[in-house]
N, C-alpha and C positions, 0 to 999 in steps of 0.2 A: 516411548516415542523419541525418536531423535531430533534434534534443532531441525538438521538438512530437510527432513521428514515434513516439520510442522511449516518450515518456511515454504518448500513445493507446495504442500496443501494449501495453504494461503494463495500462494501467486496462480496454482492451477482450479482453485476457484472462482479467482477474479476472472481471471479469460475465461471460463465456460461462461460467465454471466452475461446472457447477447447484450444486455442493456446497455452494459459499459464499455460497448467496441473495443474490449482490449486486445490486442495479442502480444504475441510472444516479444516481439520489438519494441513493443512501446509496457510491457511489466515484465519483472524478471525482479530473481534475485540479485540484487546488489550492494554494493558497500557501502554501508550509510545511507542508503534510498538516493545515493548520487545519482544522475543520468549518466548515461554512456555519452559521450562525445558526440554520436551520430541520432542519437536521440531525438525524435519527432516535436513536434508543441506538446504533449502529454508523455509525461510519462510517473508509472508506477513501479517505486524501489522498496522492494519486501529485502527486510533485513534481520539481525536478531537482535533481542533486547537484551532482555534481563531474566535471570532465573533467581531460585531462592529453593534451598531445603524448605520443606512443609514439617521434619519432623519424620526423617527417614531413622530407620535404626536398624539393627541387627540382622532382623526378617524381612525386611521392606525397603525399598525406593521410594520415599516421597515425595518430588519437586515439582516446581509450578515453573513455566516458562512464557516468555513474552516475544510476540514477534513483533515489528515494526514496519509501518506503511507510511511510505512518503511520496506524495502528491506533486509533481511540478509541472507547472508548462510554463511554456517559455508569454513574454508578453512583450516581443518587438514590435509586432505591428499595429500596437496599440498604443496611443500618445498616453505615459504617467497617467496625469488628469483622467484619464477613463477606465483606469484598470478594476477600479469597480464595479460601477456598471457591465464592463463590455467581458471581462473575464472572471472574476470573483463571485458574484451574482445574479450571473444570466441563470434562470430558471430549471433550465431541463440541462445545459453542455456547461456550464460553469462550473468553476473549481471548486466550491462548499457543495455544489450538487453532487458534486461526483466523490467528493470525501463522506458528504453522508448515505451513499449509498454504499459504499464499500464499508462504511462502519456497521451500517446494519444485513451488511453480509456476513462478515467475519466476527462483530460480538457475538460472546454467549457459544461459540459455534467450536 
């Protein structure tokens, strides 16, 4: 399989996920899980990590590869003092909600 390969399957899993209202504007492959400039209050940047031989030789290819998901929204409309409550930890739309369900999309997978 190739990076380019692993990182589409990544990002075009996240947007079929209805749960995670993602689309294409707001996840996407990017450089360092940067935002795009014109980037919403969310966004999701699939990037590549790190690989490593497993122990390839002569007859075989054997490497392990890593992709990378970085999480940001923006938090101007929210005074410092509340960034936890009001974006960090809100329940269901908060930012660890929405990193633990993209974790338990993509481990293991």
């Amino acid at each position: 399989m190739s990076t380019l390969a692993l990182m589409t399957a990544v990002r075009d899993t996240l947007i079929a996920t209805p749960d995670l209202g993602l689309t294409k504007e707001i996840c996407d492959i990017s450089d360092r899980g940067m935002p795009t400039a014109m980037a919403a209050d969310l966004y999701v940047g699939v990037w590549y990590g790190y690989w490593r031989d497993k122990g390839s030789n002569g007859e075989c290819l054997h490497t392990e590869h890593w992709v990378n998901v970085t999480v940001s929204m923006r938090a101007t409309r929210v005074p410092l003092d509340r960034w936890g409550p009001e974006i960090i930890a809100k329940i269901k739309v908060g930012l660890l909600a929405k990193c633990e369900r993209i974790v338990s999309l993509i481990h293991m997978d």
